[in-house]
C-alpha positions, 0 to 999 in steps of 0.5 A, a space after each residue: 418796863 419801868 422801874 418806880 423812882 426812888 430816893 435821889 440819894 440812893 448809891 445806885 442808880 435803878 436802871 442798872 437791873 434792866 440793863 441785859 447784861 447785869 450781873 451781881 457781882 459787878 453791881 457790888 463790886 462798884 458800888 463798894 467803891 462809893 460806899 459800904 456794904 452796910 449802906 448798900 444793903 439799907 439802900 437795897 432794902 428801901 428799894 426792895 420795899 418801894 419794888 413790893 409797893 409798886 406791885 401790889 398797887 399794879 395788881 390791885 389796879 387790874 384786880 379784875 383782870 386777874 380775877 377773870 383770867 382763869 373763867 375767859 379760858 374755860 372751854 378753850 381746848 375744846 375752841 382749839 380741836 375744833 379748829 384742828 380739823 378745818 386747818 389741816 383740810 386748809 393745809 392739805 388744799 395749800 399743799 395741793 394748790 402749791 404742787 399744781 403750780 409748781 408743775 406749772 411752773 415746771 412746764 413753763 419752764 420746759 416750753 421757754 427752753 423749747 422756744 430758747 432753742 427754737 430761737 437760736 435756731 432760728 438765728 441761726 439760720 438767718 445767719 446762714 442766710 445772710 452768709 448766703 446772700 453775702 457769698 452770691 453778692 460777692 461772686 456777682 460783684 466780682 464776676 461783673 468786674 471780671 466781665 467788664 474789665 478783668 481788673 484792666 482798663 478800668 480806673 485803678 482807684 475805682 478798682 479799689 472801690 469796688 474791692 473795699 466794697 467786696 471786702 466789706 460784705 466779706 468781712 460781713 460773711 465771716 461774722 455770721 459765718 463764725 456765729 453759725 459755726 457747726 451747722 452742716 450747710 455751712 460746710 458746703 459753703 465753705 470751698 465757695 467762701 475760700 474761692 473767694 478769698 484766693 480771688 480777693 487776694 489776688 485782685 488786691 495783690 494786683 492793684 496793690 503792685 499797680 498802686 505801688 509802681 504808679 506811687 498811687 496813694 489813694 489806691 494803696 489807701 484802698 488796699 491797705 482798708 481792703 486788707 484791714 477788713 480781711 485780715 486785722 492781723 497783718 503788717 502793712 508793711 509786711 504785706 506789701 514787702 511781701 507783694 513786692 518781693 513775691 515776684 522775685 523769690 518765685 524759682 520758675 521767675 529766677 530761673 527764667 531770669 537767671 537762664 536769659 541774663 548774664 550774673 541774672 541772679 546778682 542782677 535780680 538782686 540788684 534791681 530787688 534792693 532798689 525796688 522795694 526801699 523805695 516803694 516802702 518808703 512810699 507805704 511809709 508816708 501812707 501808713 507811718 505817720 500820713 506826712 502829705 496827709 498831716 500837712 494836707 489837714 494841718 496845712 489848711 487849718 493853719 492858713 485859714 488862722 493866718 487869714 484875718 477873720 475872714 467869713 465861712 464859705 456858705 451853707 456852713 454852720 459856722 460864722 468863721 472861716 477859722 472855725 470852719 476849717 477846724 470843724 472841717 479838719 477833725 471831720 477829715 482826719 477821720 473820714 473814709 478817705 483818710 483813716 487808717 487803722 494803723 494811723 488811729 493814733 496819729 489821727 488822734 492826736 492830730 485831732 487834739 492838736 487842732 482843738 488845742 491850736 484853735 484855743 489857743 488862736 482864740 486867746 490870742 485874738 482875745 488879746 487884741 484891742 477892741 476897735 475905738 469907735 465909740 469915742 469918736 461917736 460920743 465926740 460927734 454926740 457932744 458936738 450935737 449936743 453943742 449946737 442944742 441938736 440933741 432934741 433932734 434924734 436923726 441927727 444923733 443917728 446920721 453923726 453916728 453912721 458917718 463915723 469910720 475907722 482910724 487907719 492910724 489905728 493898732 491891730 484890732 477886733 470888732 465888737 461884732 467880730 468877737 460876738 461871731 467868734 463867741 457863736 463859733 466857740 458855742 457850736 464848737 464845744 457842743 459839738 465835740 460830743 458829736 465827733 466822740 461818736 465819729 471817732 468810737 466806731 473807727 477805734 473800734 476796727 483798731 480793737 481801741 476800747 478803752 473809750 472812757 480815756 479819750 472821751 476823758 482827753 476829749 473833754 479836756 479839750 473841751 474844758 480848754 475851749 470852754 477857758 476861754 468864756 470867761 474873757 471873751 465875756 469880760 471884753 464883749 461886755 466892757 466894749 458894751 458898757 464903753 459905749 453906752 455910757 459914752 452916751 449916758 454921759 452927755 447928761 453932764 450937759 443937760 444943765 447947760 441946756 435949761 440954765 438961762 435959755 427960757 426953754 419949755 418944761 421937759 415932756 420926754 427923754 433926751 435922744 441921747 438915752 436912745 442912742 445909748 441903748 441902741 447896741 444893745 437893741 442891735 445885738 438882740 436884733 441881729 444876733 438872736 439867731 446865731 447866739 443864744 439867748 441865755 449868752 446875749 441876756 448875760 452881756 446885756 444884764 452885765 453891760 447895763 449894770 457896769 453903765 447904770 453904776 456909772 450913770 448912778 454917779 454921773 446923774 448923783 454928781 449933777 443933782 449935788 452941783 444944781 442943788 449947790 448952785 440953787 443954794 447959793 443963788 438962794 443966799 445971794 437973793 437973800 444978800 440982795 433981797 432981789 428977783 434973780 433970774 432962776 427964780 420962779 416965774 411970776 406966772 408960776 413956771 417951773 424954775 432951770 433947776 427944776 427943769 434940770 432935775 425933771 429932764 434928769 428923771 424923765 431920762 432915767 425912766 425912759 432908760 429903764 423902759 428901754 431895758 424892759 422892752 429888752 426883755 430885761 429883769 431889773 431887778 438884775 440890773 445893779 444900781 438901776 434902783 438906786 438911780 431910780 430913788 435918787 431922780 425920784 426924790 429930784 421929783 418929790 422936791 420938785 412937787 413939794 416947790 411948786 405946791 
C-alpha cells in the first residue's frame, strides 16, 4: 500500500505507520526530540487531511465497484448449497479412491517382504551350495595329493602350492559358511569342515618343519600365506615356535627319549636351545623385515641406476632400463611370490623408497650438461656457407652427419636421452594409480582400510615425479632453441653473399632455414609414438619462440647495417657524383642490398612455412609477427625502389 506523499517538511517520516512493528508512544517519544508537540500535532493534522483527500479520490475512482458490490452477491448462498452436494460425493469418492490405494499399497508391501525373504533365502542356499562345492573341492584336491604323494616325494614347494590353494578355497568356505549361519544342513557339514581343517594343519606343520630344517624360504613363504588365509589371528612367530617345540614337549617323546639317553631330558633341552634360535632367525629374515627380499629388489633397482641409461629389455613399456626396473620393482614387492601380510608395512615403504630414489636419479641426471654437438654442426655450416655452398642443401646434410662426440668432453646427456627419460617419466606417473589398485586388495587381507592415507602418500610421490617437469622442459627446450638458432644465425652471412659478386635475384629460402628446423621435424617424426602430442607441441612452441626472438634480432641488426651502409654509399655517390657499383643496373636489376633484404624475407617466410607444416599456431610463436612485419617492410621498400 502506498501512503500519499506529503510536505518535504514535515517532522516525520510517512513510512513509520506501515512499518509492523509501529507503536505510538515510540513514534512521539522521538519525534519530541526534534520538535514540540505543538508542531507535531499541526503536522499530523496536514497529514490526516492529505490521508481523508486521497481516500476519497480512491473511492470515487472505483465508485462503481463499490456501487455494485452488494447486487454481484445477490443469489450466492444459493450458488454455494448447490455446489455442497457434488463436493461432498467428490469428497467421498476421494476417500474411497485413497482407501483402495492404500490397501494396494499395503499388499505390495507384504508381496516385497515375501520376495525379500524369498530372496535371502535363496542366497542362502546358494551359499550352501558353494560351502558345498568347496568342501567336495577341497577333500578331492587332498585326496589326490594323498594318493599321489602322501606329502612325500613330490617337490616341497609344489606342496606349498597346492596347499595355498586348499587354503584359498578354505578361507572361501568359511566365508559363506559364516554367511549361512543357522541353517540346519550346515550342521551336517561341519564334522566334514573340521576334518579338513585338522588335515590342513597337519600337511602345513609338516611342510613347515621340512621348510625350516632344509632353510627353505619359499616353502616357509608358502606356509606362513597358507596359515594367513586360515587363521589372520596367529603370530607367525609363535606358529613356528610352536612347530618347532611340539616335538619336544609331547611326554611319550620325552619319555622315550629320556628312557634311551643318559641326562636325555638336559640333552633334549640342549638340542632345543640350539634348534629353535636358529630357525627363528631364519623366519626373521622371512617375515621381520625381508632382508634377502629387500636386498633382492632394492638391489637390482639399484644396479640398473648405476648402469649409464642403458635400454629396457623388449616387449617393455618403458624406454629406460632404470624405469624398467622401477616399474618391475614396485609390481614385485607386491606379488604373490613376495607379499607377506606381516611384511604390508615394510613392503610400503619400500615402495615409497623406490618412487622417491627414482626422483631423485631423475634430478641428478637433469644436472648434467647437454652433449655440445650443435656447435660443432654450425662450426661446419659456417664453413660451407665460406666456400658459397649454402645454395647446396646436401652439403649442409653430409657436414651435419659427419659430426661426432668430443671424447674430451665432460659426463653428459643426449638431447634424445633426455626426450626418452621424459616418456618414462610420463608413463611412470600415469601409472602410479594403477599399482593403488595392486596394493588395495593386499592391504585388505592385513585388515589396512585406511586407504585414503596411502592414496595420499602415494600421490606425494607422484607430485615428487611430477617436480621434475618443470626442468626437464626448460633443458629439452633450451638444447632445442640452441640448435636452431646455431643455424638461423648463418644469416649474418647473407650480406657477404650478394655484396659485389654479380649473383642473381633470390628466388628461395637458404638451405640454412632447413637445416634449422630439422630437429625439430625429427622429434615429431621419430618420437610421435613414445611422447605425447601435447609434450612435443610444448617444446616446439618453446624452442621456436626463444629462437625466432633471437633471429628477430639477428635479421633486425642486418637490415640496419645494410640500410647504413646504403646510406653512405648514397652520400659518397653524391660527394663524387659517380656510378658506384651498388647502384642500379642500367637494365633495371635489382640492386646487392635489395638482394640482401629479399633473401632475408624469403627466409623468413619459408621458416614460418616449415612451422605451419608442423602443425604449429603461429600466433603462439613469439616475436614470429614481429619478425614477419619487419622483412615485410625490407619488401615494401624494395618495391617502392624499384617502381
Amino acid at each position: 500500500m502506498n501512503l500519499p506523499r506529503g510536505p518535504e517538511n514535515l517532522c516525520f517520516d510517512k513510512d513509520e505507520f506501515m512499518k509492523p512493528d509501529f507503536d505510538v508512544d515510540h513514534f512521539v517519544s522521538e519525534c519530541r526530540k526534534r520538535v514540540q508537540l505543538e508542531e507535531l500535532r499541526d503536522d499530523l493534522e496536514l497529514y490526516y487531511k492529505l490521508l481523508k483527500t486521497a481516500m476519497v479520490e480512491l473511492i470515487n475512482k472505483d465508485y462503481a465497484d463499490f456501487v455494485n458490490l452488494s447486487t454481484n452477491l445477490v443469489g450466492m448462498d444459493k450458488a454455494l448449497n448447490q455446489l455442497s452436494v457434488p463436493l461432498g460425493q467428490l469428497r467421498e469418492e476421494v476417500m474411497s479412491l485413497k482407501s483402495c490405494v492404500s490397501e494396494g499399497i499395503q499388499a505390495i508391501d507384504e508381496r516385497l517382504a515375501k520376495q525379500e525373504d524369498i530372496r535371502r533365502r535363496k542366497m542362502c542356499v546358494l551359499r550352501l551350495i558353494q560351502v558345498i562345492k568347496s568342501v567336495e573341492k577341497i577333500e578331492k584336491i587332498l585326496h589326490s595329493q594323498k594318493e599321489t604323494s602322501s606329502l612325500e616325494g613330490s617337490s616341497p614347494l609344489l606342496t606349498g602350492q597346492i596347499l595355498e590353494r586348499i587354503a584359498t578355497e578354505f578361507n572361501q568356505l568359511q566365508f559363506h559358511a559364516v554367511q549361512s549361519k543357522g541353517m540346519p544342513l550346515l550342521d551336517k557339514l561341519k564334522p566334514r569342515i573340521v576334518g579338513i581343517t585338522g588335515m590342513l594343519q597337519q600337511s602345513l606343520e609338516g611342510l613347515l618343519l621340512e621348510g625350516l630344517q632344509a632353510s627353505n624360504i619359499d616353502i616357509i613363504r608358502h606356509c606362513l600365506r597358507t596359515y594367513a588365509t586360515i587363521d589372520k589371528t596367529r603370530d607367525a612367530e609363535a606358529l613356528v615356535g610352536e612347530v618347532l617345540v611340539k616335538p619336544y614337549i609331547d611326554e611319550v617323546i620325552i619319555e622315550e627319549y629320556v628312557q634311551s639317553h643318559p641326562n636325555g631330558l638336559q640333552t633334549m633341552y640342549s638340542k632345543l636351545l640350539e634348534f629353535v634360535p636358529l630357525h627363528c632367525r631364519l623366519l626373521r629374515e622371512v617375515t621381520g623385515g625381508g632382508i634377502s627380499r629387500f636386498r633382492e629388489i632394492a638391489g637390482a633397482f639399484e644396479a640398473s641406476l648405476s648402469d649409464d641409461l642403458g635400454e629396457a629389455p623388449a616387449g617393455s613399456p618403458y624406454c629406460l632400463l632404470a624405469t624398467h626396473m622401477a616399474w618391475t620393482s614396485l609390481q614385485k614387492c607386491w606379488s604373490a611370490q613376495i607379499f607377506l601380510p606381516l611384511l604390508a608395512h615394510r613392503l610400503w615403504k619400500l615402495s615409497l623408497q623406490i618412487v622417491a630414489r627414482y626422483s631423485f636419479f631423475i634430478n641428478e641426471l637433469l644436472l648434467r650438461p647437454i652433449s655440445n654437438e650443435s656447435s660443432k654442426d654450425h662450426k661446419k655450416l659456417l664453413t660451407s656457407i665460406n666456400k658459397e655452398s649454402v645454395l647446396n642443401p646436401s652439403s649442409v646434410e653430409e657436414q651435419r652427419n659427419d659430426s661426432s662426440p668430443d671424447p674430451q668432453s665432460l659426463p653428459s646427456i643426449s638431447t634424445t636421452q633426455l626426450m626418452l627419460v621424459a616418456a618414462d617419466l610420463d608413463h611412470l606417473q600415469e601409472w602410479l594409480p594403477e599399482l593403488m589398485e595392486i596394493i588395495k586388495p593386499k592391504l585388505a587381507t592385513v585388515g589396512f582400510m585406511n586407504i585414503d592415507c596411502i592414496s595420499g602418500a602415494l600421490e606425494d610421490s607422484k607430485d615428487s615425479l611430477l617436480g621434475c617437469w618443470p626442468a626437464l622442459n626448460s633443458k629439452i627446450i633450451q638444447d632445442l632453441s640452441d640448435s636452431c638458432f646455431s643455424c638461423l644465425k648463418s644469416a649474418v652471412e647473407i650480406p657477404r653473399l650478394y655484396r659485389r659478386t654479380n649473383k642473381e635475384v633470390p628466388t628461395k629460402a637458404l638451405p640454412y632455414v632447413d637445416a634449422a628446423v630439422k630437429p625439430f621435424y625429427q622429434l615429431k617424426n621419430e618420437y610421435k609414438d613414445t611422447l605425447k602430442p601435447a609434450i612435443i607441441e610444448q617444446w616446439l612452441e618453446g624452442a621456436l619462440s626463444t629462437s625466432t626472438q633471437k633471429y628477430f634480432e639477428t635479421v633486425s641488426d642486418i637490415l640496419s647495417s645494410v640500410k647504413k651502409m646504403e646510406e653512405s654509399l648514397k652520400r659518397l655517390k653524391q660527394a663524387r657524383k659517380t656510378v658506384t657499383a651498388n647502384s642500379t643496373f642500367p637494365n633495371g636489376g635489382m640492386s646487392d642490398d635489395n638482394k640482401i633484404r629479399l633473401q632475408l624475407a624469403l627466409d623468413v617466410e619459408y621458416f614460418g612455412i616449415q612451422m605451419q607444416k608442423m602443425g604449429l599456431q603461429l600466433s603462439n610463436i613469439k616475436s614470429l609477427s614481429a619478425l614477419s612485419e619487419l622483412v615485410q617492410a625490407a619488401k615494401d621498400q624494395i618495391s617502392a625502389e624499384q617502381t
